[in-house]
NUMI-39509 format. One record per residue (C-alpha): x, y negated, z negated; residue number from 1. Coordinates in nm, 2 decimals. Example, Ala and Ser with C-alpha at 12.3 -4.5 7.8 and 13.67 -1.06 7.14 Angstrom:
2
+--------+--------+--------+-----+
:      u :      v :      w :   n :
+--------+--------+--------+-----+
:   1.23 :   0.45 :  -0.78 :   1 :
:   1.37 :   0.11 :  -0.71 :   2 :
+--------+--------+--------+-----+
end
This chain:
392
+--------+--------+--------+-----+
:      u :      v :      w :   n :
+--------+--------+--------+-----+
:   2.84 :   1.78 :   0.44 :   1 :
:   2.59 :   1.98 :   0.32 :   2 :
:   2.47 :   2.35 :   0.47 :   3 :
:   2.16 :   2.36 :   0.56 :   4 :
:   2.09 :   2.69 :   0.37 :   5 :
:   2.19 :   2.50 :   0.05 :   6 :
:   1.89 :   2.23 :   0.12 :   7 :
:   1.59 :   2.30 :  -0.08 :   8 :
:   1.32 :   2.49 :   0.08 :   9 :
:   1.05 :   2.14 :   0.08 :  10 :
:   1.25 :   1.82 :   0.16 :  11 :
:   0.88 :   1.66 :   0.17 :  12 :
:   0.52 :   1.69 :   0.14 :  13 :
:   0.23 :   1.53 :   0.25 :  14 :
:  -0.05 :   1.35 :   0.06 :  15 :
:  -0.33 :   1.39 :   0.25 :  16 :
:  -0.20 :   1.14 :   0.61 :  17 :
:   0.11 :   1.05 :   0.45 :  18 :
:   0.43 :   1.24 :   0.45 :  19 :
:   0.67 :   1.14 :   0.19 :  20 :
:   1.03 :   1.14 :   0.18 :  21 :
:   1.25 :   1.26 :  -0.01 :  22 :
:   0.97 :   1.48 :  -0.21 :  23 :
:   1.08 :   1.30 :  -0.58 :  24 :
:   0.86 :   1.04 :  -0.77 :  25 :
:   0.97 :   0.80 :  -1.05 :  26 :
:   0.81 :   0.94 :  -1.38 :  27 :
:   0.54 :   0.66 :  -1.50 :  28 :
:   0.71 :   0.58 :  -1.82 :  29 :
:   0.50 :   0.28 :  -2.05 :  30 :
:   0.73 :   0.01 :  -2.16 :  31 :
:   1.00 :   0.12 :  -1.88 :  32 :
:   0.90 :   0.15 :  -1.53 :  33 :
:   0.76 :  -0.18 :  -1.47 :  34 :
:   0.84 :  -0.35 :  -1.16 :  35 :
:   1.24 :  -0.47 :  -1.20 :  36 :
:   1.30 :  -0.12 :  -1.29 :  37 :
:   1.13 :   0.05 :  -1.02 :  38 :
:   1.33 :  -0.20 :  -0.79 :  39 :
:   1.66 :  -0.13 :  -0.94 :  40 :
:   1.61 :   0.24 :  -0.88 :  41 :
:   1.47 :   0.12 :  -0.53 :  42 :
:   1.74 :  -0.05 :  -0.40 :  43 :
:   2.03 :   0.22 :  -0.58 :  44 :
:   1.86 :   0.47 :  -0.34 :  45 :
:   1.85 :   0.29 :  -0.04 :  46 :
:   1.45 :   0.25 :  -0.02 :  47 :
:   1.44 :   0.64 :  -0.05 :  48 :
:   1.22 :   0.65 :  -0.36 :  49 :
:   0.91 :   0.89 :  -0.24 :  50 :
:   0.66 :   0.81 :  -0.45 :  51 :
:   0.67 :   0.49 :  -0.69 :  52 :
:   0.39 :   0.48 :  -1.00 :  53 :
:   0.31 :   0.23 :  -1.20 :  54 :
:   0.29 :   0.22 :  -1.53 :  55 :
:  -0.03 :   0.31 :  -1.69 :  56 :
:  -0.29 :   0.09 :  -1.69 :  57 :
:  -0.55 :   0.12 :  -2.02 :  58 :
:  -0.93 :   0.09 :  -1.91 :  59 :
:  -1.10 :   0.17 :  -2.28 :  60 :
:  -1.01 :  -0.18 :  -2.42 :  61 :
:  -1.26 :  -0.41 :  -2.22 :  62 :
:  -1.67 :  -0.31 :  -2.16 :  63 :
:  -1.59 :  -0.46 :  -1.77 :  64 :
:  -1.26 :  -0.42 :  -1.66 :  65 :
:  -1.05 :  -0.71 :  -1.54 :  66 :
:  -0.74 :  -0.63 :  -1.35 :  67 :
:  -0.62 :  -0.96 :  -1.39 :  68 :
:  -0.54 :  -0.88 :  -1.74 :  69 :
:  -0.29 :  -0.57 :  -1.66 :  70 :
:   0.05 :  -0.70 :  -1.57 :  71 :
:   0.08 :  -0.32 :  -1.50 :  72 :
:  -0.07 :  -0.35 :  -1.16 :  73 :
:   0.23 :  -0.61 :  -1.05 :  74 :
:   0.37 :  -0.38 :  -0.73 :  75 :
:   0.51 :  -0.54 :  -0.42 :  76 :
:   0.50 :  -0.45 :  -0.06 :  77 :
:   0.79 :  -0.28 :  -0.03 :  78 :
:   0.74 :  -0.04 :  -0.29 :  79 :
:   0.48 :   0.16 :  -0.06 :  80 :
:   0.39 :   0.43 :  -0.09 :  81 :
:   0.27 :   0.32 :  -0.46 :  82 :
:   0.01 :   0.47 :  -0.67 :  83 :
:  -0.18 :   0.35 :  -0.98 :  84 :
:  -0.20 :   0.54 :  -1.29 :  85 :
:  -0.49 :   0.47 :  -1.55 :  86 :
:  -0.58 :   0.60 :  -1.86 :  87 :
:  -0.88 :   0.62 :  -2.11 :  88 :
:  -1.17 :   0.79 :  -2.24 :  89 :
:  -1.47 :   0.69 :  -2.09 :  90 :
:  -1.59 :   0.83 :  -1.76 :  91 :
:  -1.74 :   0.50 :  -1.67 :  92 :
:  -1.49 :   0.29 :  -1.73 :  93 :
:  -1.21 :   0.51 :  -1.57 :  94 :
:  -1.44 :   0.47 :  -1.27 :  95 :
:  -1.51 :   0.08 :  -1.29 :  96 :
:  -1.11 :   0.01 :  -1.30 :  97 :
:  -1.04 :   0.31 :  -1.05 :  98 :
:  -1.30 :   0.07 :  -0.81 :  99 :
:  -1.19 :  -0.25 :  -0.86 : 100 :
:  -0.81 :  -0.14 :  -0.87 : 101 :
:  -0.83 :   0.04 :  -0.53 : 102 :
:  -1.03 :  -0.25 :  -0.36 : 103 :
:  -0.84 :  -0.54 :  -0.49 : 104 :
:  -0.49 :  -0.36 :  -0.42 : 105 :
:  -0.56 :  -0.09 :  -0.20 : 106 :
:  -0.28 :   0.17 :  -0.32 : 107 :
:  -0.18 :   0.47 :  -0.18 : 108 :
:  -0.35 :   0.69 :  -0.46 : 109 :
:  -0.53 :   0.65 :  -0.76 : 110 :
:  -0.39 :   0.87 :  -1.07 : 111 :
:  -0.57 :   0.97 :  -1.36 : 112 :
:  -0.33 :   1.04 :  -1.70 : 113 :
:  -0.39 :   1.34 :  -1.86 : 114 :
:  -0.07 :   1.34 :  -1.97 : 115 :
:   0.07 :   1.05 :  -2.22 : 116 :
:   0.14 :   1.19 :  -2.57 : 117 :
:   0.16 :   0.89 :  -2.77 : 118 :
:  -0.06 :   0.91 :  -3.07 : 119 :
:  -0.25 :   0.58 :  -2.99 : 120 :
:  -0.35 :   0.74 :  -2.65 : 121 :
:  -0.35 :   1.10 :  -2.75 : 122 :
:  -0.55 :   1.06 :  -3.10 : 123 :
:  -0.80 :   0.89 :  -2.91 : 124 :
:  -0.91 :   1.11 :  -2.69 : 125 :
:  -0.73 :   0.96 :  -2.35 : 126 :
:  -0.38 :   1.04 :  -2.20 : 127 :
:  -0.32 :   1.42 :  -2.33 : 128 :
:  -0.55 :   1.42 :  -2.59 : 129 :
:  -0.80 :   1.53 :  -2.25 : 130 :
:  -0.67 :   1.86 :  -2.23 : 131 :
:  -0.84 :   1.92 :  -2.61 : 132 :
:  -1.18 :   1.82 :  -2.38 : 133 :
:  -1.18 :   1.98 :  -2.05 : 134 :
:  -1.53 :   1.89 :  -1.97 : 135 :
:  -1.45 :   1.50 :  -2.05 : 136 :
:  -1.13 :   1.58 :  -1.82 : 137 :
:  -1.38 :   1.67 :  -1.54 : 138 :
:  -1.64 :   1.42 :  -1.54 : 139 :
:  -1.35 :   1.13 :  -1.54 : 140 :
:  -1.24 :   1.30 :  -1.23 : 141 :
:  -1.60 :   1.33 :  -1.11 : 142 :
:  -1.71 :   0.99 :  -1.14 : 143 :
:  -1.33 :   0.86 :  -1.06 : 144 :
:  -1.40 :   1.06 :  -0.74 : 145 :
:  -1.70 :   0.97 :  -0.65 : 146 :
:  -1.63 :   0.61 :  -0.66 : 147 :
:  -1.32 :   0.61 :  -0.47 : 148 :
:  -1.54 :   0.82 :  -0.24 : 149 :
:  -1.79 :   0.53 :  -0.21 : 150 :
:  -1.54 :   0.18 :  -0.18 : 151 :
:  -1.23 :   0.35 :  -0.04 : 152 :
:  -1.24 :   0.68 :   0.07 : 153 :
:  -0.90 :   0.62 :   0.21 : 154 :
:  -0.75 :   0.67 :  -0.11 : 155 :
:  -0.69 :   0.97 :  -0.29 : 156 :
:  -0.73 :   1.08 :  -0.67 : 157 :
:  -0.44 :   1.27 :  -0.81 : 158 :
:  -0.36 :   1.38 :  -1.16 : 159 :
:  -0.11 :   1.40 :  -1.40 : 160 :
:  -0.14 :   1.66 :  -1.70 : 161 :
:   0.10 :   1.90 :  -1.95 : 162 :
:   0.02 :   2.25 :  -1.97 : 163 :
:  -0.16 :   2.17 :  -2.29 : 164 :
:  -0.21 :   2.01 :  -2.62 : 165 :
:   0.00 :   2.31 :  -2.81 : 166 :
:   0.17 :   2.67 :  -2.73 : 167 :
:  -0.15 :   2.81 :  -2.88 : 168 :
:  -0.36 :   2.63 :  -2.62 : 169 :
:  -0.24 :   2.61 :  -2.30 : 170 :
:  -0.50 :   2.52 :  -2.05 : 171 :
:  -0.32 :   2.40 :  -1.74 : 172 :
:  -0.45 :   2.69 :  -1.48 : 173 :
:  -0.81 :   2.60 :  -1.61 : 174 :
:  -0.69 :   2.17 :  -1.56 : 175 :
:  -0.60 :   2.27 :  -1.22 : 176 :
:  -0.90 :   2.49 :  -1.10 : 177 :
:  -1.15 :   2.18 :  -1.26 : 178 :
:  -0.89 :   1.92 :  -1.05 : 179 :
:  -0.92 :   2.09 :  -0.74 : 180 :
:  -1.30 :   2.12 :  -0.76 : 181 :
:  -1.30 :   1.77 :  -0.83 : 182 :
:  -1.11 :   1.71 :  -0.53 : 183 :
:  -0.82 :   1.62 :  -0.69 : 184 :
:  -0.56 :   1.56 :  -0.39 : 185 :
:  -0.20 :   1.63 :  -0.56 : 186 :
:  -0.12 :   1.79 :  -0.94 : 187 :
:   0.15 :   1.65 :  -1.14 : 188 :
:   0.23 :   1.90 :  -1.39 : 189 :
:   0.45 :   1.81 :  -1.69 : 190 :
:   0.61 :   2.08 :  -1.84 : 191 :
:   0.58 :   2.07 :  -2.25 : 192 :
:   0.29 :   2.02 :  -2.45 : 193 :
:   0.14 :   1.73 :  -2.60 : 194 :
:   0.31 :   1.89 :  -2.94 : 195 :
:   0.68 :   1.85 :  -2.76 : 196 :
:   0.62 :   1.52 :  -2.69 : 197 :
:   0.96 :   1.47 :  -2.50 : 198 :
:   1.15 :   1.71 :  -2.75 : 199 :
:   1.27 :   2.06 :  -2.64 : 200 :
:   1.29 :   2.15 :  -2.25 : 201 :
:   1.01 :   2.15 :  -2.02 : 202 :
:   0.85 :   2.53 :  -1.94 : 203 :
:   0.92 :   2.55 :  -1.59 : 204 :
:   0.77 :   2.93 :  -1.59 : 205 :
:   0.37 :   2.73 :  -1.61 : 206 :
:   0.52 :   2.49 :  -1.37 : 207 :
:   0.54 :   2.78 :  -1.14 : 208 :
:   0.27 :   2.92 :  -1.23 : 209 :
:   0.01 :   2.62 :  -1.14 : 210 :
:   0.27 :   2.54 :  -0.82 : 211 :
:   0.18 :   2.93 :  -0.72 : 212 :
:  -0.23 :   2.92 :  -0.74 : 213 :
:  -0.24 :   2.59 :  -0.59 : 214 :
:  -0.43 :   2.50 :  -0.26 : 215 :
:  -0.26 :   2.09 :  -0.36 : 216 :
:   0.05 :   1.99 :  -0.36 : 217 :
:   0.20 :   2.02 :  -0.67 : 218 :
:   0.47 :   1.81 :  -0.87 : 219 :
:   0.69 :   1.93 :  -1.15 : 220 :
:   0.82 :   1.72 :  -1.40 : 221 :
:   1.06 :   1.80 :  -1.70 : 222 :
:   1.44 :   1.77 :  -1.77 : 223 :
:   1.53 :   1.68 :  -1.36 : 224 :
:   1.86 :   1.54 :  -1.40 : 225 :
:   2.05 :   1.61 :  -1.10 : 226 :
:   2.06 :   1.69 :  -0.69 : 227 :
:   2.16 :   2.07 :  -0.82 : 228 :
:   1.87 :   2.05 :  -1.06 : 229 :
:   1.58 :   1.92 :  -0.81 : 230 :
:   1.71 :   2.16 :  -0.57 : 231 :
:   1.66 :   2.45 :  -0.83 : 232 :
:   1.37 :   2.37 :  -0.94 : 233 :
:   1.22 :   2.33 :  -0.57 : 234 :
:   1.36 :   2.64 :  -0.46 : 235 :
:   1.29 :   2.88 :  -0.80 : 236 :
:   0.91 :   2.71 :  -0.88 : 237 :
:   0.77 :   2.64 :  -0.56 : 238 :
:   0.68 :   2.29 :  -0.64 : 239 :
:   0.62 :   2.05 :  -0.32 : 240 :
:   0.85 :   1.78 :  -0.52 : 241 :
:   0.99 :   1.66 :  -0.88 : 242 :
:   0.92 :   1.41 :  -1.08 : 243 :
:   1.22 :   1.21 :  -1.29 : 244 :
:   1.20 :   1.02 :  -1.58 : 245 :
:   1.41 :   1.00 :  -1.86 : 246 :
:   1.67 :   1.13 :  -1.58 : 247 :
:   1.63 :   0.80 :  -1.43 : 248 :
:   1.71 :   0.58 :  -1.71 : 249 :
:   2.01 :   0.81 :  -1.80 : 250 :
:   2.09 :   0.80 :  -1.43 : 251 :
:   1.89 :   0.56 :  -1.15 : 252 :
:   2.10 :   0.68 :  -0.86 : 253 :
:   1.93 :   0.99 :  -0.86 : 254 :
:   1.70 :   0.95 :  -0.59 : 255 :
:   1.97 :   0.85 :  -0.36 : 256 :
:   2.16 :   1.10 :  -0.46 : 257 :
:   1.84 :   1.37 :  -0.37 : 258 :
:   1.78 :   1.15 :  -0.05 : 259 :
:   2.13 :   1.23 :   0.04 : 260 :
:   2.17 :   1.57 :  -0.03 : 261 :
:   1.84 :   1.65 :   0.17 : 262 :
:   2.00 :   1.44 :   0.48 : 263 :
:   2.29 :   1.66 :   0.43 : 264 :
:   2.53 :   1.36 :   0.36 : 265 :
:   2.82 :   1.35 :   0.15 : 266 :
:   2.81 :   1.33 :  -0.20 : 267 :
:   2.86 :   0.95 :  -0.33 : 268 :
:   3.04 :   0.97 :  -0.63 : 269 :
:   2.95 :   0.68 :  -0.85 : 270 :
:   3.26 :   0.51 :  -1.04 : 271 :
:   3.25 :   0.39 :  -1.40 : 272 :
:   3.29 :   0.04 :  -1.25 : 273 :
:   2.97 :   0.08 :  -1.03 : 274 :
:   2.81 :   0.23 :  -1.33 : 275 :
:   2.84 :  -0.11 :  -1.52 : 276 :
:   2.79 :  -0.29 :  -1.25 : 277 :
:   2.40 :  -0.19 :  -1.29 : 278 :
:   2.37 :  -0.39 :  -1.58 : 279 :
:   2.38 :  -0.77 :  -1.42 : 280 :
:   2.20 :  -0.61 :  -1.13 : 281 :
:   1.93 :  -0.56 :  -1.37 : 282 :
:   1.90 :  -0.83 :  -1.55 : 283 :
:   1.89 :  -1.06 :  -1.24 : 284 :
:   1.55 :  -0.84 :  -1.17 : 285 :
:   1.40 :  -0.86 :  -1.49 : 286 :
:   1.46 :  -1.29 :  -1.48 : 287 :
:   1.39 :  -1.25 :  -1.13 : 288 :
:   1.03 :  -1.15 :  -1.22 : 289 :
:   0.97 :  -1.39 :  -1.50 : 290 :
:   1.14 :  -1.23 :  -1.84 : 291 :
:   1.26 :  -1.43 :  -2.06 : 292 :
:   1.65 :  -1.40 :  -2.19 : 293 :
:   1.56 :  -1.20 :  -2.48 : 294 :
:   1.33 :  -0.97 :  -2.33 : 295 :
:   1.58 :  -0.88 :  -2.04 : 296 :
:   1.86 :  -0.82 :  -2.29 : 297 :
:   1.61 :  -0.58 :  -2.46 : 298 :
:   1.55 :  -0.36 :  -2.15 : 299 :
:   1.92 :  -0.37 :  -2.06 : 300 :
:   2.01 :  -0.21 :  -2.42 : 301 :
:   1.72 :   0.05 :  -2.36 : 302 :
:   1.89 :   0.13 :  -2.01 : 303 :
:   2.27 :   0.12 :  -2.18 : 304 :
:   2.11 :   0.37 :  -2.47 : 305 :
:   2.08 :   0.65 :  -2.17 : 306 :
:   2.33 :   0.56 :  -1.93 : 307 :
:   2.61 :   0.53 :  -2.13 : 308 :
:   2.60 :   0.88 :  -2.22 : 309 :
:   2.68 :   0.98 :  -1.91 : 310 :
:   3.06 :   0.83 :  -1.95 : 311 :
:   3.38 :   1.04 :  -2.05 : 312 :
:   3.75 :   1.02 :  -1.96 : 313 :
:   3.90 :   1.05 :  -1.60 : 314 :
:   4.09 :   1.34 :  -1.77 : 315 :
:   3.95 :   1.65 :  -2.02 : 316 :
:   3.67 :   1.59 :  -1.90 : 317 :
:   3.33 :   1.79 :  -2.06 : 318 :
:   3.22 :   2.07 :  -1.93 : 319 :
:   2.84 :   2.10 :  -1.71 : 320 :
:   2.75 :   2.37 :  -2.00 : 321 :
:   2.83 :   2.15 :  -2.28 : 322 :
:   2.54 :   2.24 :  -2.46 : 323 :
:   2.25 :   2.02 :  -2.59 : 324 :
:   2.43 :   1.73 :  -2.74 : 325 :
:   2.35 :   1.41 :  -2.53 : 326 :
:   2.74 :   1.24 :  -2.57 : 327 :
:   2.94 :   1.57 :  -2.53 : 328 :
:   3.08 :   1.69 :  -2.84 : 329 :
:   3.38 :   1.45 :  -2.94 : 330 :
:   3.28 :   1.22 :  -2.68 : 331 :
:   3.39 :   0.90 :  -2.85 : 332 :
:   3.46 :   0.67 :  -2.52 : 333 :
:   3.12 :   0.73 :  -2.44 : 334 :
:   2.99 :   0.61 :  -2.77 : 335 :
:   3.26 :   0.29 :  -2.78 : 336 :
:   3.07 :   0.17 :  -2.46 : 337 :
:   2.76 :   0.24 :  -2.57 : 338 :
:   2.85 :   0.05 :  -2.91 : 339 :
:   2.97 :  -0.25 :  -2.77 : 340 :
:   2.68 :  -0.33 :  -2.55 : 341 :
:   2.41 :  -0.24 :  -2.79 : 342 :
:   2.58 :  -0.45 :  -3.05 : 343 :
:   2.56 :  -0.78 :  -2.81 : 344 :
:   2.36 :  -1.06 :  -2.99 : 345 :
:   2.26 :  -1.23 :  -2.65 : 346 :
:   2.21 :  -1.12 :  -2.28 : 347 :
:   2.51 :  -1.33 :  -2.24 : 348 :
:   2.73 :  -1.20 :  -2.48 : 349 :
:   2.62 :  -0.83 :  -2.32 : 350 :
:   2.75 :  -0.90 :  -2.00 : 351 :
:   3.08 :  -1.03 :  -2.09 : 352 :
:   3.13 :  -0.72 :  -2.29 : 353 :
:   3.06 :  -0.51 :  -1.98 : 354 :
:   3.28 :  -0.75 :  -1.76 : 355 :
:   3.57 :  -0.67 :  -2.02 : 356 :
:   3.48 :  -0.30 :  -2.02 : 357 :
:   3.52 :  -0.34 :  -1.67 : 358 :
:   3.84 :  -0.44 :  -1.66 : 359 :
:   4.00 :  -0.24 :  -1.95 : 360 :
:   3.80 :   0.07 :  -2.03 : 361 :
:   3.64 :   0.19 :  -1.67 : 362 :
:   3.98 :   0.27 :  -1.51 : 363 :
:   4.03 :   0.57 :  -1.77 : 364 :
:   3.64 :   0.64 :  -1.75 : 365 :
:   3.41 :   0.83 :  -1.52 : 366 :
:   3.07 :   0.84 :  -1.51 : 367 :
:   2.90 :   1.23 :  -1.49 : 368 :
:   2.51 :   1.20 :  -1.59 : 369 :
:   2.42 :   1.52 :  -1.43 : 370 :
:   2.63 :   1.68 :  -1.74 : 371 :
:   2.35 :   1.62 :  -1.94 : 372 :
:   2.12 :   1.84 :  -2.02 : 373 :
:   1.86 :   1.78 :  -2.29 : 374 :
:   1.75 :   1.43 :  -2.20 : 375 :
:   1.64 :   1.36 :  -2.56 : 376 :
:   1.95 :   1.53 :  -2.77 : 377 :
:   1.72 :   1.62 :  -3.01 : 378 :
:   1.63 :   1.94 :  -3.22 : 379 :
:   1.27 :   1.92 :  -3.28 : 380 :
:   1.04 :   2.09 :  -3.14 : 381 :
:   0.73 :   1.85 :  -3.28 : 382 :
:   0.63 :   1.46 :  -3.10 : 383 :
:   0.78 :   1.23 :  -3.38 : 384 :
:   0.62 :   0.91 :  -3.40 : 385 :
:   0.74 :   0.64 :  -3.21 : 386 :
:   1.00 :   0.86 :  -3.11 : 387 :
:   0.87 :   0.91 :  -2.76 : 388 :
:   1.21 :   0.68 :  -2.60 : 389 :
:   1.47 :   0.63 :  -2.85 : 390 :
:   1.80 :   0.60 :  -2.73 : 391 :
:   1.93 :   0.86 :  -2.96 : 392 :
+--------+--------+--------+-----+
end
């Protein structure tokens, strides 16, 4: 069991009425975090999720926004609390969608995305590419505001934003003094630049900086891979909660592992066996929600590029500090798994090849994602295109 002393100092926080437990949120992540996803990490936790977020919902492509057209907004009851994210350009078209979203579905929050670095989102103006036009920034939040205000004024706006476009304009302490005048109800702060795109390490130190001036909750996001990392982070920033995404995919016992921790339970250690075992599990969810064969094979290899990584023999095993290589250096078991489900032809053919890994190669394996540390592996400093969530 855990001493209390060794708990974070927040185990929660409150947006506005609602307290949430434990103080973590799944990272909105486009082509990832759809609904099967967010149940698999769901149900690994034990309904101990926090906050769930769907993935962002585009309001610039239509002159009146139909929500029937955004398979995005799929979220079912027992994914509460859940919160919308949109994104765009347009002050009134973030504010039609914010209107009819929270009427139709009534969520627990509205989000505006000042955040997504992708250069089809970015290079026009929406996502991160706000933070190059504060003023824009603020009268989405305005009119986003005052129309939540005016159908549902039970629902609050929150935001998620980077510390800014480049290291030679960082604006997040100016993004957070125009989001709490907008009243802006909880701050999401990722911790790179729209430059970084997911490359390099987060900069915790602006974090804790925003987390510090704040009179909202604030959320940190960036490189949270583990109980010992959340609790850190917590403890050293003075964030009200983290927010995990790559972390997930690499690992989506996580939040059950931070529910845990904060219950002061004992640690569940996860086998190599129960680590493949994830893979059918998911795939039922994807066909479960109407994927087809191909399609559900696809998201499993994008989940076996991450997890995978995190395997390594029962014996020699690599050191936490192992540096900034994804695999471990000389990790080759954790490559031969990897291999031989990315290589699969069919979703069939993939999960016979983790039934056989099951039965030859998981006794010798175990399976330690909280050894990673830089979720992306990679050595640039620069957002790559279409490099955003390789499984490198």
């Amino acid at each position: 069991m855990l001493k209390i002393d060794n708990l974070p100092k927040k185990v929660r926080f409150s947006l506005r009425d609602k307290e949430i437990f434990p103080n973590t949120i799944l990272s909105p992540m486009d082509g990832v975090t759809d609904a099967p996803f967010r149940r698999l990490c769901r149900v690994l936790s034990g309904d101990r999720m926090g906050l769930l977020v769907s993935e962002f919902v585009p309001t610039d492509g239509d002159a009146v926004f139909n929500p029937d057209g955004h398979k995005q907004l799929k979220f079912f009851p027992e994914e509460r609390p859940f919160g919308v994210q949109i994104f765009g350009r347009f002050p009134d078209r973030m504010a039609d969608a914010a209107g009819k979203i929270a009427e139709r579905y009534h969520p627990e929050f509205i989000e505006v995305n000042a955040g997504c670095p992708a250069p089809k989102v970015a290079g026009k103006g929406s996502g991160s590419g706000l933070l190059r036009d504060l003023p824009r920034l603020q009268e989405i939040l305005h009119e986003v505001k005052k129309t939540l205000d005016a159908k549902t004024p039970e629902i609050p706006l929150t935001l998620k934003c980077r510390i800014g476009w480049d290291d030679q304009s960082i604006n997040v302490m100016e993004t957070l003094k125009i989001a709490e005048g907008e009243g802006v109800e909880m701050l999401t702060v990722h911790g790179r630049t729209r430059l970084q795109g997911y490359n390099g390490l987060a900069n915790w130190d602006w974090i804790g900086e925003v987390a510090a001036a704040a009179k909202i909750p604030v959320i940190g996001n960036g490189d949270v891979n583990s109980v010992e990392c959340a609790r850190e982070r917590i403890n050293t920033y003075g964030v009200s909660g983290v927010s995990i995404g790559r972390g997930a995919m690499h690992n989506p016992w996580i939040f059950g592992a931070i529910a845990d921790a904060w219950e002061g339970r004992e640690k569940h250690v996860i086998s190599a066996e129960e680590a493949l075992d994830v893979f059918p599990l998911y795939y039922k969810f994807k066909i479960e929600d109407g994927a087809t064969e191909m399609n559900a094979m696809g998201r499993m290899k994008q989940l076996a590029a991450r997890l995978c990584k995190g395997f390594c023999l029962g014996k020699g095993r690599f050191p936490l500090e192992g540096g900034n290589d994804l695999g471990g250096e000389g990790n080759e078991l954790a490559m031969s798994v990897r291999q031989a489900l990315l290589t699969s032809q069919s979703a069939s053919e993939m999960l016979d090849q983790v039934q056989k890994l099951k039965e030859s190669l998981a006794y010798e394996m175990v399976f330690e994602p909280e050894r990673l540390v830089n979720l992306n592996g990679a050595k640039e400093t620069e957002l790559k295109f279409g490099d955003q969530f390789k499984g490198r």
